[in-house]
C-alpha positions in Angstrom: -3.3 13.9 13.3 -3.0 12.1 9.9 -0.8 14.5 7.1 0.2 12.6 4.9 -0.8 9.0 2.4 0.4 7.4 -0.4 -2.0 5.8 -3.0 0.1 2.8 -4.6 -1.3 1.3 -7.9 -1.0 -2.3 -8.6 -2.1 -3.7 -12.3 -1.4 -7.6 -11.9 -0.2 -10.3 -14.4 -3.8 -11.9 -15.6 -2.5 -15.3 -14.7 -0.6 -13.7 -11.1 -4.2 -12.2 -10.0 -4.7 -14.6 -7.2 -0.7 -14.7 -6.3 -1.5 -10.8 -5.5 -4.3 -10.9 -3.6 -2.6 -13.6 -1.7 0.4 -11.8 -0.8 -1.8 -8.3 0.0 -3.7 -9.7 2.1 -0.8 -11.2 4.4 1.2 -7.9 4.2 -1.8 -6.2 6.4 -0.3 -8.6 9.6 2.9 -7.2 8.9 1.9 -3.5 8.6 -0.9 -3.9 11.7 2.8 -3.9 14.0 4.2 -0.4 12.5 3.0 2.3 14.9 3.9 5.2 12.0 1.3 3.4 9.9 -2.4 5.0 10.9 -4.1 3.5 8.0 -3.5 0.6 5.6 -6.1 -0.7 3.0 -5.4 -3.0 0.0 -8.8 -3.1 -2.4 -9.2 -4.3 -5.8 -10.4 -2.1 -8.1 -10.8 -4.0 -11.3 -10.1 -7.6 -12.5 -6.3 -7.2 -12.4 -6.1 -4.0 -10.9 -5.1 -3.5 -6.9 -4.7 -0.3 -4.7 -3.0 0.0 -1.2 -4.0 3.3 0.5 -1.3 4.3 3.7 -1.8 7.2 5.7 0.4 8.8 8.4 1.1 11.4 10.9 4.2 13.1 9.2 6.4 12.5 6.3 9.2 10.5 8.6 6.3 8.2 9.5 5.2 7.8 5.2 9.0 7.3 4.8 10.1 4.5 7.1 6.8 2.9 5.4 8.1 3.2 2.1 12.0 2.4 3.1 10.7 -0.7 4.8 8.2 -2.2 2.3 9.3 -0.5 -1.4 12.3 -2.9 -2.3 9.6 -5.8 -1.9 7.0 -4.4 -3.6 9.7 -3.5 -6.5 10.9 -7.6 -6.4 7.4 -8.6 -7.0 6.9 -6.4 -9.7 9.0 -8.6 -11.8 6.8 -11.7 -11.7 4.0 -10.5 -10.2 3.1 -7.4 -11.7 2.0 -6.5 -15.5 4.0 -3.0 -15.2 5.8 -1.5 -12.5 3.9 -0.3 -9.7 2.9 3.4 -9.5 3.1 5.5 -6.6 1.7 8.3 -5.6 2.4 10.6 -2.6 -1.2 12.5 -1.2 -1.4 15.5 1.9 -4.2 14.8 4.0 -6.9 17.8 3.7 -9.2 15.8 6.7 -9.8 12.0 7.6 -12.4 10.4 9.7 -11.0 7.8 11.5 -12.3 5.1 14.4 -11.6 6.1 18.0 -8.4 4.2 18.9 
């Protein structure tokens, strides 16, 4: 059962646009081998705005996530990033998810 997400923001240098869309979508090969991750989806919600969505069964799971990938997404923020990235923790009320 999924409990828990996190709902990072992303707002992208004008010129780095394309340098973050590149490197989101090569993190999804990376997160598809972490079993603690149930769901993972980068989207772009304006010109130079991005949003990765993570869902998990429990807060360990939503942890080792963050431990593993948040010093990397902080060294990017630096070049790649207009501000730093903002992160928001979420409980899962429901989810509807495909049959694994």
């Amino acid at each position: 059962m999924i409990t828990v997400g996190m709902l990072i923001r992303i707002e992208a240098k004008p010129d780095r646009v394309a340098d973050v869309e590149a490197v989101l979508k090569s993190a999804v090969e990376q997160v598809r081998h972490e079993v603690t991750t149930a769901v993972w989806v980068a989207s772009r919600l304006g010109p130079t705005t991005f949003a990765i969505f993570d869902a998990f069964a429990d807060e360990a799971g939503r942890r080792a996530h963050l431990d593993a990938y948040g010093g990397a997404l902080r060294e990017a923020a630096g070049e790649l990033f207009a501000e730093p990235p903002v992160i928001e923790f979420a409980d899962i009320v429901e989810a509807k998810l495909p049959a694994a």
